[in-house]
N, C-alpha and C positions, 0 to 999 in steps of 0.2 A: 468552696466554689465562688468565683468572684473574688473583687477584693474586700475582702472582709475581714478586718484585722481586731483581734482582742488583746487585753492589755491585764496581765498578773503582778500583784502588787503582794509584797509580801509585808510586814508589818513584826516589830518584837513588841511585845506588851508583857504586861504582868498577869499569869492567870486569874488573879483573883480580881482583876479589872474587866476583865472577858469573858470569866461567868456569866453563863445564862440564869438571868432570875425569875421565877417564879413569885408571882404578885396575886395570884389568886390560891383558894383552898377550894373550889368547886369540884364537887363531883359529877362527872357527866359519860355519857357514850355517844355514839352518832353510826348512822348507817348512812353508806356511798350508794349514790344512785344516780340514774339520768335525769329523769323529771326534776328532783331536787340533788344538786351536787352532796350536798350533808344536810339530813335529816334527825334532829338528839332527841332525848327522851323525855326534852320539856316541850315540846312543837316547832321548836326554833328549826328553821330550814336557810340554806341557804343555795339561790337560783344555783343553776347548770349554765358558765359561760355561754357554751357551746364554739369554740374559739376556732376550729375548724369546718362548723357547717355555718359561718358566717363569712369564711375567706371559700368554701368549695364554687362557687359559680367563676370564682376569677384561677381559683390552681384547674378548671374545666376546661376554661376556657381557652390558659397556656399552654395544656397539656394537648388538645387538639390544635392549636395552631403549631405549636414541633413537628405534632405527627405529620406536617405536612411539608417539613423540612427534610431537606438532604443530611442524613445523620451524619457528621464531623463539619457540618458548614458555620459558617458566622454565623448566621441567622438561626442555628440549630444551638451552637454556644451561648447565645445573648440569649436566648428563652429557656436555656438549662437553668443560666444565673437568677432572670425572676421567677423562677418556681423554686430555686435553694431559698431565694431572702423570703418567698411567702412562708414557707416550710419555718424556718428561723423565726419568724415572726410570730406564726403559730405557737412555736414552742417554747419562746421565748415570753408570751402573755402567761401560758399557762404556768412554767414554772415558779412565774413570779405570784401567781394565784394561792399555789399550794403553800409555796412560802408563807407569804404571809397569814395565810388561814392557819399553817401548822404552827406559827409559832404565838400565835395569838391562844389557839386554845393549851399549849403547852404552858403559856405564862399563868391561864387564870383556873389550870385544873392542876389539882393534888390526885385527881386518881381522872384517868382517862381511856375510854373503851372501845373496841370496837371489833370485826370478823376481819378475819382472814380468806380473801379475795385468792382468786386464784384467775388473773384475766388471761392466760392462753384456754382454758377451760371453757371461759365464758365467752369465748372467741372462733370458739370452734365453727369448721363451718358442718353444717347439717349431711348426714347421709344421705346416699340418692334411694330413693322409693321407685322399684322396679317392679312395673303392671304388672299383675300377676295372668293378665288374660292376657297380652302382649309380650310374651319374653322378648329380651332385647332391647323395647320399648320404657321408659321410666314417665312415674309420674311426677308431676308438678310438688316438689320439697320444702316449698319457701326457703330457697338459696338469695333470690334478690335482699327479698328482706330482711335474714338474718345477715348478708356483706351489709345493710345500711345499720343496722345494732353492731356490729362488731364492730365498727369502724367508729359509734359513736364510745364503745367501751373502751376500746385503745385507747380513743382522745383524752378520754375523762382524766385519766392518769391514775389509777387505784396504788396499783403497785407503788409508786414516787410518792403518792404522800402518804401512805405505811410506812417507808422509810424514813420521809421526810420526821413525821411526828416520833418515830421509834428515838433515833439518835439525839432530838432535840429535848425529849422528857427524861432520856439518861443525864443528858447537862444538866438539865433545871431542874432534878429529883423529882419528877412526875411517874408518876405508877401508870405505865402504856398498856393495859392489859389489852390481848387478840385472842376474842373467843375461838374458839375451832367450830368452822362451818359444819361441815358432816354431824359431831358428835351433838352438837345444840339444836342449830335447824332453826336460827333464829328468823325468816321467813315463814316457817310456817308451824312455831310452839308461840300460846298463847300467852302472854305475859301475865296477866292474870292466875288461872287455873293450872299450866303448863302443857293444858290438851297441845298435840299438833293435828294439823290437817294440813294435807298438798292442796297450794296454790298455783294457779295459772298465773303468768307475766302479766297482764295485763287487770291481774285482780288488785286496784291499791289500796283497798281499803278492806282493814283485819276486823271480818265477824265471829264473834267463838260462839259454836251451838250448842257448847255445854255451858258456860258460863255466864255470854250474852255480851261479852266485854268486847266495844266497839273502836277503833279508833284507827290511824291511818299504819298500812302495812307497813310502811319505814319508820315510823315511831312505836311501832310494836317490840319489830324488833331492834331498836335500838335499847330495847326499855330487859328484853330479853337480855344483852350482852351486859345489862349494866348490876340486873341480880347477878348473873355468871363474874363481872369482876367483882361483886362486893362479896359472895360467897363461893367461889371455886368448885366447880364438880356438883352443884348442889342439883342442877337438870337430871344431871345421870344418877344420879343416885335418887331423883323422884322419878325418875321410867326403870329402873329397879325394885323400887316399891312398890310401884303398881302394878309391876310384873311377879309381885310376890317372891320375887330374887334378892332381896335389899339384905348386908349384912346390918349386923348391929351399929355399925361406924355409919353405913348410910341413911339410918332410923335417925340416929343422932344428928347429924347433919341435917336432913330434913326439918326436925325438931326445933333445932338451934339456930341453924341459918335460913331459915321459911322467912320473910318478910318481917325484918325490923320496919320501926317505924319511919326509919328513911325513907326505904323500898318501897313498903305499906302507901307511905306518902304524895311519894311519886307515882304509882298507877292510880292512887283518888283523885291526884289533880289531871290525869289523861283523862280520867273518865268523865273529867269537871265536876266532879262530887265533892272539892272544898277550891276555892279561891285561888286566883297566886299568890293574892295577898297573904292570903293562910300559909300556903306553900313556899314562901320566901320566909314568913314566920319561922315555920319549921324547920325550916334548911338549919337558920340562924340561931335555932338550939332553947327558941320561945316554945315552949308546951302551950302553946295555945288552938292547936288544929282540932278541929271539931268531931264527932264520932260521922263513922260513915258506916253505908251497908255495901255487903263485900257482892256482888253482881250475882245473881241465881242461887246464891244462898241463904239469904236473909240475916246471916251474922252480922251483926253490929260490932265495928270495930276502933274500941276507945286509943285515939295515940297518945293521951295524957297521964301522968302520975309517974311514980317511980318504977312502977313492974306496969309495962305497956302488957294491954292484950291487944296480941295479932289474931288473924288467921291461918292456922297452916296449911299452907298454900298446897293446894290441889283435894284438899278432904275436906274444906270447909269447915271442921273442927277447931274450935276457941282452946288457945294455951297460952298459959303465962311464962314469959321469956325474962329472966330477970334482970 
């Protein structure tokens, strides 16, 4: 709409010129959100643009002055064109956003995590609640509210940069793993212990009432997706166990894949029970991280020497992993 012209440039190069490289080995995950756009599993967050409810008073204010136009007039044409460039401009900031965030963390991580978003889902709009003493009559659904959330979830772009990062860690040899929403529950299993509890939207910050382990709801479960990519199926195979359903393979697995010292590492430093001093130590392959005690069980857990002793995770029980 308007004159608005783009320009496609094609280019021959040498592929091994135009590999994407990979300059970091960091392990990390991150949960998508409004309040924070990406939320990892070290605290690090990054704001929410918000790049459409900072242009909405002026696309309001265009969109009410058309409606007062004669539909196919000039003055109806000229204000179609500045609500396309706001629109453009919008979309235009934000995919320059995702860009560069996706290819930033693609260059400095060797394994990278996160869910699988489903935004027509989260976009839904609410059923109508009809009075039960009034047939005919409906009650008040919170429809305003959830069009102002869903409209801030569109904006966000989830979907775009899933893909964004997906395609870009195939080039640069990054490990993209997407946990599965339903099967994990990484909003509401506790990264700690593995209890779940259903949370309310507005709950942000993760208390577990078995374990005690406290820290903010999108770095919980960022912290959740990031056990799930370093050990695969290992959640479902601890709600098998504890369901007294577990075969021998998911005994093993529990056993084996329960919290290395890496894992271990990173929920002690959420919980601030050693440094990041210590915690960058340890990244760095220094056995220097201090013993900690694991939250409502009093187990002491040494990360140093050759055969680390963890906790395994959910029983509280001391094993040696070698």
């Amino acid at each position: 709409v308007g004159a608005h012209w783009e320009a496609s440039i094609t280019l021959r190069v040498n592929p091994s010129e135009s590999a994407r490289e990979r300059t970091g080995s960091e392990i990390r995950a991150f949960d998508q959100g409004l309040n924070d756009r990406l939320v990892f599993d070290d605290g690090e967050s990054f704001d929410n643009p918000r790049w459409l409810r900072e242009q909405l008073a002026v696309l309001e204010s265009l969109q009410r002055d058309r409606s007062r136009c004669k539909r196919g007039s000039r003055g109806y044409h000229r204000l179609t064109i500045r609500i396309a460039r706001c629109h453009r401009g919008i979309a235009n900031r934000r995919r320059d956003w995702l860009h560069k965030r996706s290819s930033a963390l693609v260059a400095q991580c060797e394994v990278l995590a996160t869910e699988k978003l489903d935004a027509a889902n989260m976009s839904r709009a609410p059923k109508p609640k009809e009075d039960p003493l009034q047939p005919g009559h409906y009650l008040p659904n919170g429809a305003a509210a959830k069009a102002g959330l869903n409209r801030e979830n569109l904006s966000a772009g989830y979907a775009a940069f899933l893909k964004m990062c997906a395609y870009k860690a195939e080039e640069a040899g990054t490990r993209f793993h997407i946990t599965e929403t339903r099967q994990v529950k990484p909003s509401q299993r506790c990264a700690c212990c593995g209890a779940t509890a259903p949370k309310a939207l507005e709950e942000r910050v993760h208390r577990c009432e078995k374990c005690g382990f406290t820290t903010g709801r999108d770095r919980n479960a960022a912290l959740v997706m990031l056990i799930d990519a370093m050990s695969p199926g290992y959640w479902a195979a601890l709600d098998r166990a504890r369901k007294k359903k577990a075969t021998p393979a998911d005994l093993a697995r529990v056993s084996l894949g329960s919290y290395s010292a890496f894992l271990r590492n990173r929920v002690a430093y959420a919980q601030g029970e050693i440094d990041h001093a210590s915690s960058q130590r340890e990244l760095a392959g220094e056995r220097s991280v201090p013993c900690f005690t694991a939250p409502g069980t009093g187990v002491v857990t040494d990360l140093r020497g050759a055969c680390e002793s963890t906790m395994l995770l959910g029983t509280g029980n001391p094993t040696l992993v070698p």
